[in-house]
C-alpha positions in Angstrom: -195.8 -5.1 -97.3 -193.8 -5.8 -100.6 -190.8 -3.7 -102.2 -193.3 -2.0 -104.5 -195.6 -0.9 -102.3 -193.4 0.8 -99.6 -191.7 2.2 -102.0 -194.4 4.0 -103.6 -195.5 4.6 -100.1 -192.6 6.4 -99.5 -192.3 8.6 -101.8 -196.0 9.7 -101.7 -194.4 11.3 -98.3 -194.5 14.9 -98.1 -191.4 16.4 -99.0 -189.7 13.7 -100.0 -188.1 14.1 -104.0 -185.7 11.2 -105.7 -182.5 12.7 -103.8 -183.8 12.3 -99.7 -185.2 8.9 -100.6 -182.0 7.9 -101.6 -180.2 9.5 -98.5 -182.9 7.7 -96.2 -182.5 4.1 -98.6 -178.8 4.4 -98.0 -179.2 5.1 -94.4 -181.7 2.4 -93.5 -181.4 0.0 -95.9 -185.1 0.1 -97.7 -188.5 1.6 -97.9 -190.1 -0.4 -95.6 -187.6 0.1 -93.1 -187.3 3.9 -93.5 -191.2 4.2 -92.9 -190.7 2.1 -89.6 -188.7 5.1 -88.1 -189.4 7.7 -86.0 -189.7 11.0 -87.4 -186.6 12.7 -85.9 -184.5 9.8 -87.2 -185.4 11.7 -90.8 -185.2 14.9 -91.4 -186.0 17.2 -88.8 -186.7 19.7 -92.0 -190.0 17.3 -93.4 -192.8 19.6 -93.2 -195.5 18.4 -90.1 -197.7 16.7 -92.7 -195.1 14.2 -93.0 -194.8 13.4 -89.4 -198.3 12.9 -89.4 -198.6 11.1 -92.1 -195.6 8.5 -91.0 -197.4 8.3 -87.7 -200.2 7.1 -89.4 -198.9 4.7 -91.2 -197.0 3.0 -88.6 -200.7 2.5 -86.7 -202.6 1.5 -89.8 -200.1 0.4 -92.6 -201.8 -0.1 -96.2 -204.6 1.2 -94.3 -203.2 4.3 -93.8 -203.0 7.3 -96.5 -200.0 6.3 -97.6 -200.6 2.9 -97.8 -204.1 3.4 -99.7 -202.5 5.7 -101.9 -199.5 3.1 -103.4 -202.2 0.3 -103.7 -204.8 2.4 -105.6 -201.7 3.4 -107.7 -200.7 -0.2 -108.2 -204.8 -0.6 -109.4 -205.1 2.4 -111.7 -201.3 1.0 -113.4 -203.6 -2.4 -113.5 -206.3 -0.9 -115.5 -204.6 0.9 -117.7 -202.0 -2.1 -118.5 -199.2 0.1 -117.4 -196.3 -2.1 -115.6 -194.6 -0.6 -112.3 -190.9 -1.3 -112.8 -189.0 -1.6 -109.3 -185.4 -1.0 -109.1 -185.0 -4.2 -107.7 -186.9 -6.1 -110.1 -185.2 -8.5 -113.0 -186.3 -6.5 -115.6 -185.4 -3.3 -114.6 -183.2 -2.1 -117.3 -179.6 -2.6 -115.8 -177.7 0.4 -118.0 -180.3 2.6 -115.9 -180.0 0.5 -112.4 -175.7 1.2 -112.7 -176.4 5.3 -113.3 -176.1 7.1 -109.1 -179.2 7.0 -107.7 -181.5 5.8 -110.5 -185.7 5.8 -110.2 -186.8 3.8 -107.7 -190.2 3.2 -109.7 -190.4 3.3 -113.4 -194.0 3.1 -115.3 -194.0 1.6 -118.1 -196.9 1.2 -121.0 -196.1 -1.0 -124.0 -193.5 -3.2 -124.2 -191.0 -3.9 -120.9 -188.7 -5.8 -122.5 -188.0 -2.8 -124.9 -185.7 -1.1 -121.9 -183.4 -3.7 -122.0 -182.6 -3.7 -125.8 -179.0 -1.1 -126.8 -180.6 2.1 -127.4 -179.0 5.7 -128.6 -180.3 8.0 -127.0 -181.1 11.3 -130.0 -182.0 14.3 -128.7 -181.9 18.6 -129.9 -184.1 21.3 -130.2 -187.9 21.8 -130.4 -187.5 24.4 -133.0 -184.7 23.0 -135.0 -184.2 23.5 -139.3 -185.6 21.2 -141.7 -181.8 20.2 -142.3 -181.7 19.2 -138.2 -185.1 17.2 -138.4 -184.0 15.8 -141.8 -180.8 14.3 -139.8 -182.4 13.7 -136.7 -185.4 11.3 -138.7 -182.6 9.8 -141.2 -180.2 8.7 -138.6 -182.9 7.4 -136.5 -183.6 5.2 -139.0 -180.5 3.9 -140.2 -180.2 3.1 -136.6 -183.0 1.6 -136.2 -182.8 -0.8 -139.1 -179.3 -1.9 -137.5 -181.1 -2.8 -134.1 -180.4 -0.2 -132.2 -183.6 1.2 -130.1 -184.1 5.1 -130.5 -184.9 6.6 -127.2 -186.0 10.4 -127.1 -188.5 12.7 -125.3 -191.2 12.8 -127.3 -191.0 16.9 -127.6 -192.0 18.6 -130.7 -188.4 18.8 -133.3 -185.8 16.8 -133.0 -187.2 14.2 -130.5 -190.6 13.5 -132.6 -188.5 13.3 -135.6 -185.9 10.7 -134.4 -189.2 8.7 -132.9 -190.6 9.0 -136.6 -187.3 7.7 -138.1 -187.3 5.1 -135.8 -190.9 4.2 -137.1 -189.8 4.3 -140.9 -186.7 2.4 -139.9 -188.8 -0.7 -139.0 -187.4 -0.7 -135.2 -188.3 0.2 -132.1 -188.4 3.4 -130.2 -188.8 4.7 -126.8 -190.7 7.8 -125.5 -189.5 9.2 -121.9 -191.8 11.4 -120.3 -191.7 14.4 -117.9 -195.2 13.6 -117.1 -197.3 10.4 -116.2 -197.5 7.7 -118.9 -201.3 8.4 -118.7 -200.7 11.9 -119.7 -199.2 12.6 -122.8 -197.6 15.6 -123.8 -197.3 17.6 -126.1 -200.6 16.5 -126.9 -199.3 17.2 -130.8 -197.8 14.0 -130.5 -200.9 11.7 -129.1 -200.7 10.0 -132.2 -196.9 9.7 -132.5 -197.3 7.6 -129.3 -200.0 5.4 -130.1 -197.6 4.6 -133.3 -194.9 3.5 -131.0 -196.6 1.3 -128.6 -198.2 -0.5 -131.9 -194.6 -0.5 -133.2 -194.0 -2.8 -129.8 -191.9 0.1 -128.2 -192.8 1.9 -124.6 -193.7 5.2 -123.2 -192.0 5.6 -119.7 -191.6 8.0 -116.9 -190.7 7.5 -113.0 -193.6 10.1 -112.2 -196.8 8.9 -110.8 -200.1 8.6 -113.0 -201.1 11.9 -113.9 -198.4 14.4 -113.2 -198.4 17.6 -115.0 -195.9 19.0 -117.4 -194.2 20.6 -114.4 -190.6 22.5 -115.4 -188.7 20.8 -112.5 -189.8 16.8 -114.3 -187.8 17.0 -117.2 -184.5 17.3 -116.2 -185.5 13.8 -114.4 -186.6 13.1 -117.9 -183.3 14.0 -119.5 -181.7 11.5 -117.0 -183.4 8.8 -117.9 -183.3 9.3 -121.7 -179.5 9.4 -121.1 -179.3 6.5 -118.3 -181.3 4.2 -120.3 -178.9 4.5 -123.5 -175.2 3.3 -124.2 -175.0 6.8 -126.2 -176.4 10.1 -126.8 -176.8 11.7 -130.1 -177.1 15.7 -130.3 -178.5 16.8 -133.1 -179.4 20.4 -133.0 -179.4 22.6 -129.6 -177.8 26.0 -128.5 -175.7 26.3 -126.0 -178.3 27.1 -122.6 -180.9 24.0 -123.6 -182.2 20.8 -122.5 -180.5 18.9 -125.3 -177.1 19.9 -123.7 -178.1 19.4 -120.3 -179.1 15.6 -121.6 -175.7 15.6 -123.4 -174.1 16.6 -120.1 -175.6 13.7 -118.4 -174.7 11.2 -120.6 -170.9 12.1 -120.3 -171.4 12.2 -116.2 -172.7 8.2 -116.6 -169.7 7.7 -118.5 -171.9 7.0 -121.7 -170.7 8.2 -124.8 -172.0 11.2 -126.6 -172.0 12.1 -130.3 -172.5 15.8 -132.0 -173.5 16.4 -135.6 -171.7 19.7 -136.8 -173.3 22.7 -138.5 -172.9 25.9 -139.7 -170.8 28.9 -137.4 -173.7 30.7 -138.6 -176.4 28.7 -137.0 -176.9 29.1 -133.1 -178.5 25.5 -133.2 -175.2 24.6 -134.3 -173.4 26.0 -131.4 -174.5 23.6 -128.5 -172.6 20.6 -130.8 -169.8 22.4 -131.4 -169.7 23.0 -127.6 -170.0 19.1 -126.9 -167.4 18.4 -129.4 -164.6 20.7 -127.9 -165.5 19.1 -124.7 -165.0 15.4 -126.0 -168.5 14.3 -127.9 -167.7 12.3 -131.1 -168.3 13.8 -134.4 -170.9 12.3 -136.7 -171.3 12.1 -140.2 -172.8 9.0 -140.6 -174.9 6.0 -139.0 -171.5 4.3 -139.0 -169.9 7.0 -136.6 -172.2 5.7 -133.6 -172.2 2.0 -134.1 -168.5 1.8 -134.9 -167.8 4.0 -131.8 -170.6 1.9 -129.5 -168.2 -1.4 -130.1 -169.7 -2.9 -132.8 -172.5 -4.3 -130.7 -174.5 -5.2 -134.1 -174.0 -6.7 -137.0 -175.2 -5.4 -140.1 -173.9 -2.3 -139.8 -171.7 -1.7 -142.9 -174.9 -2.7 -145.4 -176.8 0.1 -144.4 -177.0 3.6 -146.3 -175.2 5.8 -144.3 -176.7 9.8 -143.9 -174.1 11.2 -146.1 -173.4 7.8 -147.8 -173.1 8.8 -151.5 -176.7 8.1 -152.4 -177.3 11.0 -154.7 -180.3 9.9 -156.9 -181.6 13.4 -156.3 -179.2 15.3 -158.4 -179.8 13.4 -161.6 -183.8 15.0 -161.7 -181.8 18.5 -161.2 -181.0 21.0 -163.9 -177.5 22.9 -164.4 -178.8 25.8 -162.6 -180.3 24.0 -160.0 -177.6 22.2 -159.3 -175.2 25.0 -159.3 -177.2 26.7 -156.4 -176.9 23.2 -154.3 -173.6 23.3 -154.6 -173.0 27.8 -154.0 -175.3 26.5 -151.0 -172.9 23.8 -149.7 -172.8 23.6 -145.7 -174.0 26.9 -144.7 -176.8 28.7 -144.9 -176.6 32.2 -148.0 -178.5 35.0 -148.8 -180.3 35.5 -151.8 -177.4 38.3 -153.3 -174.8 36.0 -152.3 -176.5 32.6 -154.5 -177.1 35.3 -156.9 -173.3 36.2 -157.1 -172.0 32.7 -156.6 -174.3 31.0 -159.1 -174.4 33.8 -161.9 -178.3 33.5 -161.9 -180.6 36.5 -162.3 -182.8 36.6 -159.2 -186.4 35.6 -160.7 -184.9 32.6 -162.2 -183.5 32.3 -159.2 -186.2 32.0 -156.8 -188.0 30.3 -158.9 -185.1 27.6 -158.9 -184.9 27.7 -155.0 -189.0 27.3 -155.2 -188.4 24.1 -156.7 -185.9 23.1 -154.5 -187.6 23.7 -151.6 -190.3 21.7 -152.9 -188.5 18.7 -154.0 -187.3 19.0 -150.5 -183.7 19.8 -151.0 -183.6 23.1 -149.5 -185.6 25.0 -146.7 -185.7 28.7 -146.4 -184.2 30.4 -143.0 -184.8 34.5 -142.1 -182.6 36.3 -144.7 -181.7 33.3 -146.7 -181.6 29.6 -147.8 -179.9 26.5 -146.5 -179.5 22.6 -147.3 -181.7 19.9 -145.7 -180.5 16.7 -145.1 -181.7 15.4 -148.1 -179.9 18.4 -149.9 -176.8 17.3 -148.8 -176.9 14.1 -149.9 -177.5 15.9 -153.5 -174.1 17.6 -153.2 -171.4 16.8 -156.0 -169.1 14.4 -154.7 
């Protein structure tokens, strides 16, 4: 029996997760050799099933449960073109083979290759502001075009907006799942995944064809997002969240990790502001990461950075409106505080905000207005 197929075998054992395949790997030196053992040389806390299951397979091999199980696996990842990735295997991405403990298995639809290519990993919250998704998407792209490969989760927000960037960049982008690879989720973003394989990017996850959007998956998920990239971008994300947990990771794999800054008045804010006190880089710009990452590309310094000074939106603006980007600045204001700042009497002022927010430059927020990405670029130098 081949690598591949005892380890899928293995874990396809009852009670066996990522962390006592390992301990039994370490202890006996493979799979195959850890399914040739008794079953009080395991773990005398595997539930029956498991010893009866082992038993089995040491009578029948692939002819056992287990061993019918990993080949049908290998034959439904045949059909569905999906490529089964072991550890072991050449192109196993190495940045994820050096984190402790890495998947065993990875499935992989689309593009291979694609793993191995230097990827930033961009990650924040599933209900972040215009201005977050405006960053998240822009960066992404400016990243892209550079070479670097976007790798995200595929959630709704931040993560479908830096795989969108990505996609407008002209690069490639990677889509890590808490699920199977057969099962795509949010199913929102069925399309968004379609997009990237076409775009010759891939949709991976180390869980077996059609797993469920289980809670206990995507913290795996985060893992890999952050083992699979030289550095981790937080966009958006409060302080208890995924997005911070993935940060976390990253700085445990001695990866680095980069924070865009906010408002003190935005709780999305407060998970990079968190990150930053505890060592992630600041980010302004495109150029923050690549410069930081060692210059691993070329090209760098010819692309438009976020917050170059590309302000081609201003000049369409009229006094007024521009006075309100400017009272508006970096945090988010109420409508009596524009009103004060800018000197405007409120209708003409919301109906200057009306237009702003349709021209894209400013999105509304409960009890006020605030900037998008977009915005910012339109503020006076």
């Amino acid at each position: 029996m081949d690598a591949l197929t005892a380890t899928l075998s293995l874990l396809r054992l009852e009670g066996i997760g990522p962390g006592l395949y390992w301990q039994l790997v370490e202890r006996f030196g493979s799979a195959a050799a850890v399914l040739q053992q008794p079953p009080q040389n395991l773990n005398r806390k595997l539930p029956e099933r498991a010893h009866a299951q082992l038993a089995e397979f040491q009578r029948r091999g692939p002819e056992s449960e287990l061993g019918q199980w990993a080949l049908a696996e290998r034959a439904r990842c045949a059909e569905l073109c999906v490529y089964l990735l072991h550890r072991d295997d050449d192109i196993y991405p190495a940045l994820l083979k050096e984190i402790h403990r890495p998947p065993p298995v990875l499935y992989v639809r689309g593009n291979p290759h694609t793993l191995s290519l230097p990827q930033v990993a961009v990650v924040g919250a599933r209900r972040a502001s215009r201005a977050g998704l405006d960053n998240a998407r822009d960066l992404s792209a400016d990243l892209a075009a550079s070479g670097f490969a976007i790798t995200s989760g595929l959630a709704l927000g931040v993560d479908a907006a830096a795989h969108s960037g990505a996609l407008k960049g002209g690069g490639k982008t990677i889509a890590v799942l808490g699920t199977g690879v057969d099962r795509i989720y949010p199913v929102r973003n069925a399309v968004l995944a379609e997009q990237i394989l076409a775009a010759d990017g891939a949709i991976v996850s180390e869980m077996p064809l059609g797993s469920a959007p289980e809670a206990g998956n995507f913290p795996r998920r985060n893992r890999v997002i952050s083992g699979l990239s030289l550095g981790t971008l937080l966009v958006e994300a409060a302080v208890r969240s995924g997005s911070l947990i993935t940060a976390r990771l990253a700085l445990e794999q001695n990866r680095e990790v980069f924070a865009i800054p906010g408002s003190i008045h935005n709780p999305m804010a407060r998970g990079c502001h968190h990150m930053i006190k505890h060592g992630a880089h600041l980010v302004e710009t495109s150029r923050d990461i690549a410069e930081q990452l060692g210059g691993l590309l070329s090209g760098m310094a010819s692309q438009p950075g976020l917050f170059d000074d590309d302000r081609s939106e201003v000049s369409q603006l009229t006094a007024e409106q521009r006075r309100i980007v400017s009272a508006l600045g970096g945090d988010p204001r109420s409508i009596e505080q524009l009103a004060r700042d800018t000197g405007c009497e409120t209708g003409e002022l919301m109906a200057s905000l009306l237009h702003l927010e349709l021209e894209g430059l400013v999105e509304s927020l409960p009890g006020g207005y605030q900037l998008t990405g977009s915005g910012v670029r339109a503020l006076p130098g």
